[in-house]
N, CA, C, O and CB atoms as a CASP TS submission, in Angstrom:
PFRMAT TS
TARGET T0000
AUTHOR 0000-0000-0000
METHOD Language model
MODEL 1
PARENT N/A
ATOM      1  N   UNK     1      13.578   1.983 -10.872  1.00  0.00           N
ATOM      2  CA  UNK     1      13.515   0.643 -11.416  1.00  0.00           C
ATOM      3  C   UNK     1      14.566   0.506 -12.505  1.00  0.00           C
ATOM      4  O   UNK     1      14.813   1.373 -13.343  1.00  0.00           O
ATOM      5  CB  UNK     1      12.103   0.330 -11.963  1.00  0.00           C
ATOM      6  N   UNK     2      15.106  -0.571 -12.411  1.00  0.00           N
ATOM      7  CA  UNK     2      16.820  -0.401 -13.723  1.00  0.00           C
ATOM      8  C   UNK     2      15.371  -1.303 -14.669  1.00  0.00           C
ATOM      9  O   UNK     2      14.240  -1.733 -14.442  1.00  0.00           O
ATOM     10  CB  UNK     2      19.359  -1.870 -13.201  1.00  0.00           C
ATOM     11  N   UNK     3      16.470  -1.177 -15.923  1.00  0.00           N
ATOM     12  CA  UNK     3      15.493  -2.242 -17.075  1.00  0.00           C
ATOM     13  C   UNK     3      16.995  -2.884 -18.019  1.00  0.00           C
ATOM     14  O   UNK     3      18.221  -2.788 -18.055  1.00  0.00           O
ATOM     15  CB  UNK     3      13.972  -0.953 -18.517  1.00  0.00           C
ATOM     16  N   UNK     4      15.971  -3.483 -18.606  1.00  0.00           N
ATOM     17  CA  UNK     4      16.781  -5.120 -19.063  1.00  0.00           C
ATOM     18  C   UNK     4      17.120  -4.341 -20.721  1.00  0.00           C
ATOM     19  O   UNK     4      16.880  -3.169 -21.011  1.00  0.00           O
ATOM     20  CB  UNK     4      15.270  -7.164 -19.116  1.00  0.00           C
ATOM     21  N   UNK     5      17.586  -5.147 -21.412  1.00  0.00           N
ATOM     22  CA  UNK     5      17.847  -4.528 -22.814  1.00  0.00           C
ATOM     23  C   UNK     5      17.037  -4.945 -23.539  1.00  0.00           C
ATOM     24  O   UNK     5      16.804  -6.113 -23.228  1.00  0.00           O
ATOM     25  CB  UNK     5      19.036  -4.722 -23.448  1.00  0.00           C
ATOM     26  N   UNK     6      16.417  -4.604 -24.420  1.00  0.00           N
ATOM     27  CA  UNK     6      15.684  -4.793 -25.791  1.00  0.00           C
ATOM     28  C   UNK     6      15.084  -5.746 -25.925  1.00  0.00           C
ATOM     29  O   UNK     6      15.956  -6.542 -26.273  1.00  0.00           O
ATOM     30  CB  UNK     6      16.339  -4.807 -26.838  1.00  0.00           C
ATOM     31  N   UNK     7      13.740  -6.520 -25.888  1.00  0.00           N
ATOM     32  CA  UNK     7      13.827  -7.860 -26.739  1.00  0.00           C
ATOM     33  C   UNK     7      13.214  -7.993 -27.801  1.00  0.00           C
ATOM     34  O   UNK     7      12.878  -6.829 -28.021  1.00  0.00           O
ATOM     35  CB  UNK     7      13.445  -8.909 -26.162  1.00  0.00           C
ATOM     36  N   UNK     8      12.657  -8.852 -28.979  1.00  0.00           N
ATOM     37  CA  UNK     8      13.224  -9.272 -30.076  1.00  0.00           C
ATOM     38  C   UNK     8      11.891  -7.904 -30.663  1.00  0.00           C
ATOM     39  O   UNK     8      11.962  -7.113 -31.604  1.00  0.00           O
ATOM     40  CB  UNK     8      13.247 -11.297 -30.508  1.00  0.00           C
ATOM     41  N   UNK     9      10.751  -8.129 -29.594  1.00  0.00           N
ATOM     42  CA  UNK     9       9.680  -7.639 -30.118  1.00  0.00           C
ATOM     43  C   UNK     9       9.614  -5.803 -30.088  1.00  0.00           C
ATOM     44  O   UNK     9       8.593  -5.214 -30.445  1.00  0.00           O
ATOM     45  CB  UNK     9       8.539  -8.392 -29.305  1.00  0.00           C
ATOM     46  N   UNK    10      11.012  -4.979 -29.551  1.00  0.00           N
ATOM     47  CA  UNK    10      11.377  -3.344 -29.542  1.00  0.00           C
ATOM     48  C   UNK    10      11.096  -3.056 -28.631  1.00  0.00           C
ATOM     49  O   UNK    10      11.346  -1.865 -28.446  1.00  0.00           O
ATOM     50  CB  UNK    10      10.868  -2.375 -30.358  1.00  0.00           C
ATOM     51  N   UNK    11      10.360  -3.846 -27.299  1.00  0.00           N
ATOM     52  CA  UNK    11       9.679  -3.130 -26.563  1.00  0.00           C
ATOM     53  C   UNK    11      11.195  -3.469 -25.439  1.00  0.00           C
ATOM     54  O   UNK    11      11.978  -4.417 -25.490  1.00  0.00           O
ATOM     55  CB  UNK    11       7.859  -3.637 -26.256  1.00  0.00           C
ATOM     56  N   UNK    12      11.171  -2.330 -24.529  1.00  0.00           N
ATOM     57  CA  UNK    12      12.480  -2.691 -23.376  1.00  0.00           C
ATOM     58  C   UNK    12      11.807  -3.415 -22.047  1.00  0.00           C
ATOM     59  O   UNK    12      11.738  -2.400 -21.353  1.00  0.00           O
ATOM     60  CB  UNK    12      13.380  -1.038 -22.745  1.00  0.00           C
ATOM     61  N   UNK    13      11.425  -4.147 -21.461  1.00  0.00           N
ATOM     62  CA  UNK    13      10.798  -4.837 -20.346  1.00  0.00           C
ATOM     63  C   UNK    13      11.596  -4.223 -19.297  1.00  0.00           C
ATOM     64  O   UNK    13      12.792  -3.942 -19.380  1.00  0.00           O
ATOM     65  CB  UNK    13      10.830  -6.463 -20.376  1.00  0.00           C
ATOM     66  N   UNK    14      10.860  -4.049 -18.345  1.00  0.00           N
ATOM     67  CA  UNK    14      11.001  -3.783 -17.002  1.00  0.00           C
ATOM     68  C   UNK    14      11.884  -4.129 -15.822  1.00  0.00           C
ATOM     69  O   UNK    14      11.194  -4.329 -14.822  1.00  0.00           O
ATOM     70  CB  UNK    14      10.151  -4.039 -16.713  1.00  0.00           C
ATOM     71  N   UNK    15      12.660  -4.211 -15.693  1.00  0.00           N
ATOM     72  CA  UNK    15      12.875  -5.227 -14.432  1.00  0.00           C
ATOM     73  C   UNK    15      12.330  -5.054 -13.074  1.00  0.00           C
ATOM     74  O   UNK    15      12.840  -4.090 -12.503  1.00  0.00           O
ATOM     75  CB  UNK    15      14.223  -5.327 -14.148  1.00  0.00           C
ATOM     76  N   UNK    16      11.498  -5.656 -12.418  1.00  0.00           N
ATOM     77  CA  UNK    16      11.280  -5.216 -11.007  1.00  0.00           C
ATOM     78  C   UNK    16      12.296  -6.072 -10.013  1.00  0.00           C
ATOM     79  O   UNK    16      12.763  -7.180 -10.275  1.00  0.00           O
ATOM     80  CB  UNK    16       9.648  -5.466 -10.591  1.00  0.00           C
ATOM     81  N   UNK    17      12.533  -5.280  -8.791  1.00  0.00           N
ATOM     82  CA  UNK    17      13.081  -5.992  -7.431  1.00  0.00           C
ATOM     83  C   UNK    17      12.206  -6.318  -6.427  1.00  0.00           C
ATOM     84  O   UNK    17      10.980  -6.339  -6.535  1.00  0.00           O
ATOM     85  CB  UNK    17      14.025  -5.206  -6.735  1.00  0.00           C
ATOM     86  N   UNK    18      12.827  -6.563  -5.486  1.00  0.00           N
ATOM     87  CA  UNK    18      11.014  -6.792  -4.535  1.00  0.00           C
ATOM     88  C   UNK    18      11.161  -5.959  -4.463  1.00  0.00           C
ATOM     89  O   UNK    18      10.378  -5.454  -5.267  1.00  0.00           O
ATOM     90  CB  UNK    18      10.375  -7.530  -3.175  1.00  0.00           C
ATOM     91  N   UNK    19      12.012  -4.764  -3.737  1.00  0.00           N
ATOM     92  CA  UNK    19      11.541  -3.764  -2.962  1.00  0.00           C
ATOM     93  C   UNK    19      10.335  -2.871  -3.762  1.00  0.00           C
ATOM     94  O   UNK    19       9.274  -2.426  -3.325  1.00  0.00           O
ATOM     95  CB  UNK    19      12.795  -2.915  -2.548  1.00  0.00           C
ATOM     96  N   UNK    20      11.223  -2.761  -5.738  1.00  0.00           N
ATOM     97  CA  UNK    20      10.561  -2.339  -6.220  1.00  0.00           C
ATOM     98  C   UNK    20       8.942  -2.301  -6.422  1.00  0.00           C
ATOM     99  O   UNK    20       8.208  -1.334  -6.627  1.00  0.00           O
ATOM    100  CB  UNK    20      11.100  -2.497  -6.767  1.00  0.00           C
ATOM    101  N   UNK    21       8.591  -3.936  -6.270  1.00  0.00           N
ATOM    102  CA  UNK    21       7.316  -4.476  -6.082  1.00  0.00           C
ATOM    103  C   UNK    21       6.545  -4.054  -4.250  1.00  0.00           C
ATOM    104  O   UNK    21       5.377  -3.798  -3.960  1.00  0.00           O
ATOM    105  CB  UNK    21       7.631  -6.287  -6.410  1.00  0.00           C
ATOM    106  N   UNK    22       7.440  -4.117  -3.601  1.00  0.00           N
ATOM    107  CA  UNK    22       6.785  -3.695  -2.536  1.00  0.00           C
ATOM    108  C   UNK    22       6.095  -2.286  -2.817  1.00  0.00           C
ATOM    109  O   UNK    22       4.866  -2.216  -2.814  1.00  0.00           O
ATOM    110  CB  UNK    22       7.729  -3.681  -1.411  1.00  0.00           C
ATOM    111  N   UNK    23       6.746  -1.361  -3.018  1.00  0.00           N
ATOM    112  CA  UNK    23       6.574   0.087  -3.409  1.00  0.00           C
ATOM    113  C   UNK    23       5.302   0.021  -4.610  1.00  0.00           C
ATOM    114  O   UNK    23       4.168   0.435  -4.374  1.00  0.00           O
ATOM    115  CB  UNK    23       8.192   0.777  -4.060  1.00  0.00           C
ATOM    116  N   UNK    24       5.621  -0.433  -5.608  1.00  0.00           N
ATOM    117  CA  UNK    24       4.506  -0.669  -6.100  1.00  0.00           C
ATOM    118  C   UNK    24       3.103  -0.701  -5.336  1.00  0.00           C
ATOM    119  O   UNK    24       2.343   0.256  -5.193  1.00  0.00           O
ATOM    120  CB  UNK    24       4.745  -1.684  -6.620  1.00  0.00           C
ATOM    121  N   UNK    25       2.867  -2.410  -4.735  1.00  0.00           N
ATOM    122  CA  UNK    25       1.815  -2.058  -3.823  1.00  0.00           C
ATOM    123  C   UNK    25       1.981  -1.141  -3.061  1.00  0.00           C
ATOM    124  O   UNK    25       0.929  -0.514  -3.185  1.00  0.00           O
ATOM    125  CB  UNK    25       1.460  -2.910  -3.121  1.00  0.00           C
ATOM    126  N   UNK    26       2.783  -0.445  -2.110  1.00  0.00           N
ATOM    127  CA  UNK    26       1.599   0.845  -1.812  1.00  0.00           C
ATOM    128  C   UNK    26       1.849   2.011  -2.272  1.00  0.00           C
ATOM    129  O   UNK    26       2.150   2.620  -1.246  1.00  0.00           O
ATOM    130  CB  UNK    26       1.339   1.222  -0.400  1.00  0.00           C
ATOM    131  N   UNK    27       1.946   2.886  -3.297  1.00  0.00           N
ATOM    132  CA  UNK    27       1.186   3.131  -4.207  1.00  0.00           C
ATOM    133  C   UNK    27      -0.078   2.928  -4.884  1.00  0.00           C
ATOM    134  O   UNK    27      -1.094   3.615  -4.988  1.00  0.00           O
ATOM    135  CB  UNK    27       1.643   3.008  -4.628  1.00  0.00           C
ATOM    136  N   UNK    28       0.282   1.750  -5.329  1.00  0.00           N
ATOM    137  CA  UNK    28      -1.297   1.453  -5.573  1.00  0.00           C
ATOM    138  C   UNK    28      -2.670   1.471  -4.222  1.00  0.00           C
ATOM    139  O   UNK    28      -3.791   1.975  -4.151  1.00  0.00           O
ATOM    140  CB  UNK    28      -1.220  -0.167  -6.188  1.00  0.00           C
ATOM    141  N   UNK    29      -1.972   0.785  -3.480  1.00  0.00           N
ATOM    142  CA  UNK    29      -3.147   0.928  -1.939  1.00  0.00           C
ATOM    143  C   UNK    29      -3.173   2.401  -1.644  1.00  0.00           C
ATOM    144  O   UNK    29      -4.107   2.806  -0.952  1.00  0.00           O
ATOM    145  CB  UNK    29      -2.504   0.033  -0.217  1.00  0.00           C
ATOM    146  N   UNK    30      -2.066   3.456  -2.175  1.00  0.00           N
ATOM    147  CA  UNK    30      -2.302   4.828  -1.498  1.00  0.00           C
ATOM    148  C   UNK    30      -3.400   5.502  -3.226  1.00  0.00           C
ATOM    149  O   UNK    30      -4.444   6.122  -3.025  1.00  0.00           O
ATOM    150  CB  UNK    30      -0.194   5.915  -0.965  1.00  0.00           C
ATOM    151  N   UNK    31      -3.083   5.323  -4.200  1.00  0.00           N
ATOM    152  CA  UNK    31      -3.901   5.675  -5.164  1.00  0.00           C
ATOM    153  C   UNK    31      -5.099   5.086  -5.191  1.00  0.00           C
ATOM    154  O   UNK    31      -6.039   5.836  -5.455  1.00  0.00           O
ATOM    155  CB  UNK    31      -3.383   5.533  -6.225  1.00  0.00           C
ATOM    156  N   UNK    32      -5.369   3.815  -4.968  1.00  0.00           N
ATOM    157  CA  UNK    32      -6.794   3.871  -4.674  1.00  0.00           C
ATOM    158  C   UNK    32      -7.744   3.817  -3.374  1.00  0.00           C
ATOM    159  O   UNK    32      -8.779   3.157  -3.286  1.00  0.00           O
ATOM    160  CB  UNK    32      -7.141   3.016  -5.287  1.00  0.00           C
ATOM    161  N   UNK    33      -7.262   4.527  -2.525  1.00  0.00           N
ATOM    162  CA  UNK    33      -7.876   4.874  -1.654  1.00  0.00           C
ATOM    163  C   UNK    33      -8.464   6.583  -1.874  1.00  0.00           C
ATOM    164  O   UNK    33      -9.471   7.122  -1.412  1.00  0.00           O
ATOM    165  CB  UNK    33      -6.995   4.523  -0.547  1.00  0.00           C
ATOM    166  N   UNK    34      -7.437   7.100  -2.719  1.00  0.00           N
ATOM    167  CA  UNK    34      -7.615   8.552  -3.449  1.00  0.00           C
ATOM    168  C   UNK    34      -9.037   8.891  -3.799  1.00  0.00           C
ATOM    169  O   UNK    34      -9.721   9.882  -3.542  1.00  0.00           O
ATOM    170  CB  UNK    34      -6.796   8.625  -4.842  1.00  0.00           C
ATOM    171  N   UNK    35      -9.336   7.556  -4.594  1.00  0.00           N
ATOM    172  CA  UNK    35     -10.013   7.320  -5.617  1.00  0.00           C
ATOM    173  C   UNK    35     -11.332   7.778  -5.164  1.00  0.00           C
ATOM    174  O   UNK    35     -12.034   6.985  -4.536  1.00  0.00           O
ATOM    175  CB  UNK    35      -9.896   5.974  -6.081  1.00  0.00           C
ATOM    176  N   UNK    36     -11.933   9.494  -5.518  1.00  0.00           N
ATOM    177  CA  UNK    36     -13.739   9.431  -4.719  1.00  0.00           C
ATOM    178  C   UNK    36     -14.514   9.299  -5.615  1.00  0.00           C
ATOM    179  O   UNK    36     -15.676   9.304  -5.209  1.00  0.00           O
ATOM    180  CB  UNK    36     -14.440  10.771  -3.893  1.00  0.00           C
ATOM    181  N   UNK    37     -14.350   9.115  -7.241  1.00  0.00           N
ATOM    182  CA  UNK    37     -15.061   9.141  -7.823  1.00  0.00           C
ATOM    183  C   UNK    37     -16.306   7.795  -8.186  1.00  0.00           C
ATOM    184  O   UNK    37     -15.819   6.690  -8.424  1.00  0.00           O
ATOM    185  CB  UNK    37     -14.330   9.611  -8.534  1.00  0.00           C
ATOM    186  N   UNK    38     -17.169   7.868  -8.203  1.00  0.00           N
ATOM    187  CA  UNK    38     -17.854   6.378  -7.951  1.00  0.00           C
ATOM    188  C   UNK    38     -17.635   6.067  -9.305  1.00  0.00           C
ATOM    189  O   UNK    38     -17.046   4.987  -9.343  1.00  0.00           O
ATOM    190  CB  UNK    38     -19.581   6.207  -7.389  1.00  0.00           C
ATOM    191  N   UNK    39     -17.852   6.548 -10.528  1.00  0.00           N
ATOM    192  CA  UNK    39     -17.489   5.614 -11.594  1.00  0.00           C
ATOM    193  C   UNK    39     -16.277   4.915 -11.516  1.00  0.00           C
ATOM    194  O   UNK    39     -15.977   4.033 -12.319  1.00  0.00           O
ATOM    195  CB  UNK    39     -17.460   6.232 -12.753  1.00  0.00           C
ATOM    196  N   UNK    40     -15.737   5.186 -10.804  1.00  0.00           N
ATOM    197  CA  UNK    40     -13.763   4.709 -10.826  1.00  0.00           C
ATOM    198  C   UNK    40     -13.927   4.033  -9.673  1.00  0.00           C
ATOM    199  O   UNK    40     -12.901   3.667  -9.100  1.00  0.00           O
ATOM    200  CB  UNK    40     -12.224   6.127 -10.639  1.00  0.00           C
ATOM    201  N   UNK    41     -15.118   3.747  -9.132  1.00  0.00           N
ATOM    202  CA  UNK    41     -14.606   2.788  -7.770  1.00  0.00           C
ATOM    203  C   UNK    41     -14.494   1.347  -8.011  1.00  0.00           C
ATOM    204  O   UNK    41     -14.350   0.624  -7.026  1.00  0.00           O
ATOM    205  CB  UNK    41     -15.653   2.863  -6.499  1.00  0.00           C
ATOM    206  N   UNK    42     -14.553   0.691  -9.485  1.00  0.00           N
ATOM    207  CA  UNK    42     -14.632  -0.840  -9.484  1.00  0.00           C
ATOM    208  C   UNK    42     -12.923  -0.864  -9.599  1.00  0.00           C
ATOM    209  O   UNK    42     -12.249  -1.711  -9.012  1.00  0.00           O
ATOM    210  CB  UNK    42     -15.704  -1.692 -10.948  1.00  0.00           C
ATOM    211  N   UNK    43     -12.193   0.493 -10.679  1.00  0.00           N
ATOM    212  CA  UNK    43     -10.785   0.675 -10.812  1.00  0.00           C
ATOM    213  C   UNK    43     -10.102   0.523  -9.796  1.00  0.00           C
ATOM    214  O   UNK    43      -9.076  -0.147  -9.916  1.00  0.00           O
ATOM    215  CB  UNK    43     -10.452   1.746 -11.240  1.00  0.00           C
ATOM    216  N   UNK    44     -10.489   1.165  -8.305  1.00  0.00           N
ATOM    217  CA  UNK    44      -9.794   1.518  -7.382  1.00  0.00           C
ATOM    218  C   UNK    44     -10.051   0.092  -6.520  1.00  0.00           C
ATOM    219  O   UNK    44      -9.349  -0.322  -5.597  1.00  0.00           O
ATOM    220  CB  UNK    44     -10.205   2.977  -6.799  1.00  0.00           C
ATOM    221  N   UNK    45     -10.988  -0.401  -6.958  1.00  0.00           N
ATOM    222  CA  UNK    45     -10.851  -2.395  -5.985  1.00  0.00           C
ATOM    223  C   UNK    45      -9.716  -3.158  -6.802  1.00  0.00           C
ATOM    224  O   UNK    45      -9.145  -4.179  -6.418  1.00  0.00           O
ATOM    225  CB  UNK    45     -12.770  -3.823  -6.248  1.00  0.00           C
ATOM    226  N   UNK    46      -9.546  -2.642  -7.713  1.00  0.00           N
ATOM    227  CA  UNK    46      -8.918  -3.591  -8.673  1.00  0.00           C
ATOM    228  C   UNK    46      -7.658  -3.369  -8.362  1.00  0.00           C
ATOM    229  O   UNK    46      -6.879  -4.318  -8.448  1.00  0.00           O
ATOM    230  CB  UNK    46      -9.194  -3.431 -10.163  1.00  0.00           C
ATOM    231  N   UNK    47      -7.119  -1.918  -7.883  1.00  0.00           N
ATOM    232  CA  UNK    47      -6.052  -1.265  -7.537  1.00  0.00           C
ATOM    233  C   UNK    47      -5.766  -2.230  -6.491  1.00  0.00           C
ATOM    234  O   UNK    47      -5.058  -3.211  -6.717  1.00  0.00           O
ATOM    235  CB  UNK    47      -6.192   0.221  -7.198  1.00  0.00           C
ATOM    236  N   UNK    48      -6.332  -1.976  -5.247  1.00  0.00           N
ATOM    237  CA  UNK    48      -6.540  -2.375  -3.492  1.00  0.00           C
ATOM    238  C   UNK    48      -6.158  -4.099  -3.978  1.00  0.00           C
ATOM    239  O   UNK    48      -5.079  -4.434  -3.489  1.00  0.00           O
ATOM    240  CB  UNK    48      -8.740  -2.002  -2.531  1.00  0.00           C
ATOM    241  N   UNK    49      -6.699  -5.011  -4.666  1.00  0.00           N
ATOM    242  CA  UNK    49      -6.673  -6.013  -5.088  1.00  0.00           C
ATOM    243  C   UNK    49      -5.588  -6.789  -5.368  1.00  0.00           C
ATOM    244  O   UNK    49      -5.219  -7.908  -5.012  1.00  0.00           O
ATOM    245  CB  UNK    49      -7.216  -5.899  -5.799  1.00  0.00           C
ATOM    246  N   UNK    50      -5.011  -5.641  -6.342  1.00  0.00           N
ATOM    247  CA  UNK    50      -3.325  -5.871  -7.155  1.00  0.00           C
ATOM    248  C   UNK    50      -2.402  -5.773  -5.825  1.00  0.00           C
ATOM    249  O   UNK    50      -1.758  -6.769  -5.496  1.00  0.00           O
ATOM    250  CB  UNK    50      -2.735  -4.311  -8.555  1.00  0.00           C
ATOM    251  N   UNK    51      -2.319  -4.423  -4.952  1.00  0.00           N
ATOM    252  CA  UNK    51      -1.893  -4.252  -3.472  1.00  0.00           C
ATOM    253  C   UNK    51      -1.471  -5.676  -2.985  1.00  0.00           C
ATOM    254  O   UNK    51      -0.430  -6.328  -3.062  1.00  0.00           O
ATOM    255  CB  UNK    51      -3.156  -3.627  -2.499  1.00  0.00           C
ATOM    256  N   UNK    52      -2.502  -5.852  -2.541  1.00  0.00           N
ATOM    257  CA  UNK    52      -2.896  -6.832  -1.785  1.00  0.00           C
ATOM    258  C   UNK    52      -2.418  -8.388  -2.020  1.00  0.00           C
ATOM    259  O   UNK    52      -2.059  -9.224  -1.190  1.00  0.00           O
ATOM    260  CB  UNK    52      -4.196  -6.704  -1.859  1.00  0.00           C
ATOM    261  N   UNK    53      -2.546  -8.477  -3.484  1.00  0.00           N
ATOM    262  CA  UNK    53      -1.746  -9.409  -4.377  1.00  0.00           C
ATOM    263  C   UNK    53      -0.098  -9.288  -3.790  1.00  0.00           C
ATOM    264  O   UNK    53       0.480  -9.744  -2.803  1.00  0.00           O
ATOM    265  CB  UNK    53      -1.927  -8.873  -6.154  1.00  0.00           C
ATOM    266  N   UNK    54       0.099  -8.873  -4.348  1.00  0.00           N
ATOM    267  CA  UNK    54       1.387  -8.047  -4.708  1.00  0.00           C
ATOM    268  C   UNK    54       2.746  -8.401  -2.962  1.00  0.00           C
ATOM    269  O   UNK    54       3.866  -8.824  -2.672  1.00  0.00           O
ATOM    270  CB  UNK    54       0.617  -5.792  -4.937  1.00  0.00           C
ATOM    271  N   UNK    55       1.393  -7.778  -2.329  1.00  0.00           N
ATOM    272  CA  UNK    55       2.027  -8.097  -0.591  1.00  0.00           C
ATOM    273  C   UNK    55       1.878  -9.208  -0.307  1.00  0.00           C
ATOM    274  O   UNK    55       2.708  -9.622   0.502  1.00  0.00           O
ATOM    275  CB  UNK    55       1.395  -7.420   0.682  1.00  0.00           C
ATOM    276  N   UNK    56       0.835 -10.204  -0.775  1.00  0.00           N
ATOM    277  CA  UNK    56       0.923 -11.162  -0.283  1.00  0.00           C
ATOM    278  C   UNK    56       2.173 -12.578  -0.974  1.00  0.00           C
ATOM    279  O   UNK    56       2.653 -13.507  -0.325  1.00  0.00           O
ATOM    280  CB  UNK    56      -0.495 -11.335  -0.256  1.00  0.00           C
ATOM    281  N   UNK    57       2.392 -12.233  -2.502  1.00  0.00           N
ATOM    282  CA  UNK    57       3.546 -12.938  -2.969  1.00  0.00           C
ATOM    283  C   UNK    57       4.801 -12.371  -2.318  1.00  0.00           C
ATOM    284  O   UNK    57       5.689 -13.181  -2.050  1.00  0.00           O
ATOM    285  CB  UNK    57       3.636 -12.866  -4.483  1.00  0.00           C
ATOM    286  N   UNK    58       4.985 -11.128  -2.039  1.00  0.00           N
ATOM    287  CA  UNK    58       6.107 -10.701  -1.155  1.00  0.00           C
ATOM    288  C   UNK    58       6.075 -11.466   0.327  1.00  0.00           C
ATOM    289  O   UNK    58       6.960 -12.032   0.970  1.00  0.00           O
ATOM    290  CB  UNK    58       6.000  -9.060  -0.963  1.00  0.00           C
ATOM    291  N   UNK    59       5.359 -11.345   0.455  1.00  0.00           N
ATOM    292  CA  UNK    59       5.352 -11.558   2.216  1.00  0.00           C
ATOM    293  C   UNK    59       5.247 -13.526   2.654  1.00  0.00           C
ATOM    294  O   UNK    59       5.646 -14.124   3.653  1.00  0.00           O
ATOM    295  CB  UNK    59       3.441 -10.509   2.984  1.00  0.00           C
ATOM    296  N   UNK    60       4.471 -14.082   1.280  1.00  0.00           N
ATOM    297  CA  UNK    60       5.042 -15.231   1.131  1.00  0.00           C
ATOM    298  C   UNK    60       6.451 -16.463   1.028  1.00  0.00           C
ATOM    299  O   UNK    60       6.885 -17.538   1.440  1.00  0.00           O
ATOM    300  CB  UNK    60       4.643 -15.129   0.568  1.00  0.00           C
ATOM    301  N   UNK    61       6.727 -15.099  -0.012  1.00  0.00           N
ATOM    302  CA  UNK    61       8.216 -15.905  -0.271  1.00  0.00           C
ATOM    303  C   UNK    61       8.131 -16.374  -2.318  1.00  0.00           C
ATOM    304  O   UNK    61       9.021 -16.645  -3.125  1.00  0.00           O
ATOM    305  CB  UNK    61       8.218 -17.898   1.135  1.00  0.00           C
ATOM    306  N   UNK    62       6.783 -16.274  -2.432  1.00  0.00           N
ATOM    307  CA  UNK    62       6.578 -16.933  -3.459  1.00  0.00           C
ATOM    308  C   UNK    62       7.417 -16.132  -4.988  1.00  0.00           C
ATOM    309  O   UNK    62       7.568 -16.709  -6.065  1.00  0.00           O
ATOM    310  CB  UNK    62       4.941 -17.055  -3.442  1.00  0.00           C
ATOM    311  N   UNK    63       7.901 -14.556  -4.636  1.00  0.00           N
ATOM    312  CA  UNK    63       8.638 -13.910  -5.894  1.00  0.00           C
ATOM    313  C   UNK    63       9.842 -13.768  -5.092  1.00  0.00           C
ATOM    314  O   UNK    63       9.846 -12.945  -4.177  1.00  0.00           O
ATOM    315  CB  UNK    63       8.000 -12.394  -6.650  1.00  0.00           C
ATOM    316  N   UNK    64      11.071 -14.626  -5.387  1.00  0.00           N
ATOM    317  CA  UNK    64      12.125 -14.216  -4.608  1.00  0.00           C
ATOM    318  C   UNK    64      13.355 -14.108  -5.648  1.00  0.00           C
ATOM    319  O   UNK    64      14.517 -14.510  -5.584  1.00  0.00           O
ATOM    320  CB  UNK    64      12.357 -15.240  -3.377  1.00  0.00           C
ATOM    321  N   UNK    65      12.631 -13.404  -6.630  1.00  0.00           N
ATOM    322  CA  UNK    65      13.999 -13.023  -7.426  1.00  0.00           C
ATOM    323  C   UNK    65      13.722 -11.511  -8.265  1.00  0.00           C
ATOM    324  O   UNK    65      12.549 -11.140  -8.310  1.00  0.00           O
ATOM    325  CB  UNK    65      14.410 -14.422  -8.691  1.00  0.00           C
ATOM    326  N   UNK    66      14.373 -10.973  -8.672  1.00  0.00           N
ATOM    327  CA  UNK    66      13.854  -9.706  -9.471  1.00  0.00           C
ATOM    328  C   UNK    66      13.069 -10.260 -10.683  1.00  0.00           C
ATOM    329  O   UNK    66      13.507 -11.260 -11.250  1.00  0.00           O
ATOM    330  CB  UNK    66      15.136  -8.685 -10.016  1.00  0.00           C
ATOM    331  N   UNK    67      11.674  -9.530 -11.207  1.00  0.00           N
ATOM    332  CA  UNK    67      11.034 -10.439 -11.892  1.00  0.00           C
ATOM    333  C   UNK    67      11.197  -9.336 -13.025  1.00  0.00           C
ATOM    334  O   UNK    67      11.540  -8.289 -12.477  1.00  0.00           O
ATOM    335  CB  UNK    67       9.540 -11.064 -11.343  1.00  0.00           C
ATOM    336  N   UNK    68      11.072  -9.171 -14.474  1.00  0.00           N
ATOM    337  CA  UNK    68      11.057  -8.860 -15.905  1.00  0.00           C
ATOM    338  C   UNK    68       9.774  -8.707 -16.473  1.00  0.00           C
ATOM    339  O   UNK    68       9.109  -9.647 -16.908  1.00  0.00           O
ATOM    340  CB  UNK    68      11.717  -9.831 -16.644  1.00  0.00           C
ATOM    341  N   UNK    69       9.432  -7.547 -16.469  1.00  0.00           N
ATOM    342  CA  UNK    69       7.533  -7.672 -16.622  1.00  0.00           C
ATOM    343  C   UNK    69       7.414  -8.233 -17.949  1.00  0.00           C
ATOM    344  O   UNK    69       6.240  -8.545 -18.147  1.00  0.00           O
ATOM    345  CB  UNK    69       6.471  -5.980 -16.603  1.00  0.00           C
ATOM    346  N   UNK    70       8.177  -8.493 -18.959  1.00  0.00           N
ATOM    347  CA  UNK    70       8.187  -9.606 -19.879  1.00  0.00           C
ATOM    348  C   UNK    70       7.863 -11.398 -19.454  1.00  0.00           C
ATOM    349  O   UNK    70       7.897 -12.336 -20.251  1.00  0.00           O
ATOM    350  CB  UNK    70       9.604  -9.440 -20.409  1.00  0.00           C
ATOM    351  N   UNK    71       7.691 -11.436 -18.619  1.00  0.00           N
ATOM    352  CA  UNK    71       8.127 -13.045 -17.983  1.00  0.00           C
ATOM    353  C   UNK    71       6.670 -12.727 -17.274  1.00  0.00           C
ATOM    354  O   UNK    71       6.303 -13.780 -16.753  1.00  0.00           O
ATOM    355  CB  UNK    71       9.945 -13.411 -16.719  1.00  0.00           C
ATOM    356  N   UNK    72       5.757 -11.747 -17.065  1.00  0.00           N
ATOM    357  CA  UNK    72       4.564 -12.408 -16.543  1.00  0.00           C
ATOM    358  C   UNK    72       3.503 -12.132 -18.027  1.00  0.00           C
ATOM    359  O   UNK    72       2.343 -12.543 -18.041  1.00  0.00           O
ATOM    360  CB  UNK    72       3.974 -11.577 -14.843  1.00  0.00           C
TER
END
């Protein structure tokens, strides 16, 4: 993932690409499927969830630019 320079607040923000975001979700769909522990199973919907999110603004059309995890 490249990243953006500095902003005002020290922290360096992220830049994602899609692909980057694609990869993201699965990861996340492959980590929480990992997931056997039952206290951690509301974590691992939340995971599957974000996935799922994630593919579906990709596969929409709806993120069609590299996004700045500052900007969400």
């Amino acid at each position: 993932m490249s990243q953006a320079t500095n902003d005002p607040t020290g922290h360096q923000p992220r830049m994602l690409t899609l692909a980057d975001l694609n990869e993201l979700a699965g990861r996340l769909a492959e980590q929480a499927d990992s997931i056997e522990n039952l206290a951690a199973r509301a974590m691992a919907d939340d995971m599957r969830l974000a996935a799922r999110l994630i593919s579906a603004l990709l596969r929409t059309g709806v993120v069609q630019k590299t996004v700045t995890i500052a900007e969400i």
